[in-house]
N, C-alpha and C positions, 0 to 999 in steps of 0.2 A: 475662509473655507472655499470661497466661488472664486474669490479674487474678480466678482465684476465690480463693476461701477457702485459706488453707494446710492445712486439716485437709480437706479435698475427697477423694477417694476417686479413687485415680490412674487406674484404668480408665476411668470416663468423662471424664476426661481426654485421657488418649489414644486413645479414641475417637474425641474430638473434634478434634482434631490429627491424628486417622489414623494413629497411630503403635502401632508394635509393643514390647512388652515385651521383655525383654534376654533371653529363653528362646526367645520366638518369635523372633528373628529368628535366633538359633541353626540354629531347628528350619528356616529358612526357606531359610537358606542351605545347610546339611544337604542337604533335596529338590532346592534346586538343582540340587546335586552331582548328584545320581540322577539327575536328569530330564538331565541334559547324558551322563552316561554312558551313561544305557539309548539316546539317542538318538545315541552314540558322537560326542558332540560336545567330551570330554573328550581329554584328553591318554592319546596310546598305552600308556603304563605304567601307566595302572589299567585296563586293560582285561579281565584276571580280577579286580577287587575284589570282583565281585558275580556270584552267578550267578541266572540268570533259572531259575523254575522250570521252566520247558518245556525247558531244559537237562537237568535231571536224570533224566528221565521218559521215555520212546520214545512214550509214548502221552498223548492227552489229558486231562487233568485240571480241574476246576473251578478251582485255582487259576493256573493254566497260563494258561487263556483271557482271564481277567483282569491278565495283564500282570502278577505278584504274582513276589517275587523268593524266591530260598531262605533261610530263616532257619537260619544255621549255629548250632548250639547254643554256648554258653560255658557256659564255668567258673568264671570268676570274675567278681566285680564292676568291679574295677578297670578293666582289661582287655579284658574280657570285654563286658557289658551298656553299659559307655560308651564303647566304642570307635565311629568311624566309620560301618565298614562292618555294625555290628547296629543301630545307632540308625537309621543312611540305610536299610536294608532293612523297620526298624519301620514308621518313617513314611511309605515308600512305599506301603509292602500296610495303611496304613490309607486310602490314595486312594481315593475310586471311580475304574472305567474311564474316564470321561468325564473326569476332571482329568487323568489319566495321558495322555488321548490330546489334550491341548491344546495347540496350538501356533499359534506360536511361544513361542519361550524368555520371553521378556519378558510374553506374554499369562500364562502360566503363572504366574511369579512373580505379578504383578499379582492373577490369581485366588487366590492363595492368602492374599498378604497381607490380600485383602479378608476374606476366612470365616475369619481369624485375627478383626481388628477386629470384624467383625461381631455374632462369636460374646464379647466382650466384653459383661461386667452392665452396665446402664446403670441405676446405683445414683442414687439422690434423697437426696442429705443433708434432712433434717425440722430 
């Protein structure tokens, strides 16, 4: 497909092909998910999966303003740290405001998948 080298160094690979890593797109489809719920574009039955933090609060807060969700503590790893709803809530409140408030749906995705790629080593085999 590249015709490079087999010992090449798969990031600038998929770089170059614009393609995402099997974690990223994990993570990608993950924010999806948020970005369709917070803007209640999701299906009725997750509609408590997540709560925003300006829910929990009466009064304004730094993370509030910011659009940042509640991070419910866990207990366990299993469960817990890899479940849905604490991984989509991580990698929300790592967004800046300006991602969060991008739309449409599709422009969103697009933007993310880019600063994924992006943010890729574009290593030099010697």
């Amino acid at each position: 497909m590249t015709f490079s080298d087999p010992r090449s160094h798969s990031e600038r690979l998929l770089k170059s092909l614009r393609l995402l890593k099997f974690f990223d797109i994990i993570h990608l489809e993950i924010l999806s998910f948020v970005y369709q719920w917070y803007r209640k574009l999701s299906s009725a039955c997750f509609a408590n999966y997540f709560n925003p933090v300006s829910s929990i609060h009466s009064y304004n807060t730094r993370q509030s303003q910011i659009d940042n969700l509640f991070v419910k503590s866990v207990h366990t790893t299993q469960y817990g740290i890899r479940s849905l709803s604490y991984t989509g809530t991580k990698l929300w409140n790592s967004l800046s405001i300006d991602v969060k408030k991008i739309k449409p749906f599709s422009s969103f995705r697009q933007h993310i998948k880019n600063s994924v790629i992006d943010g890729y080593n574009t290593i030099i085999d010697s």
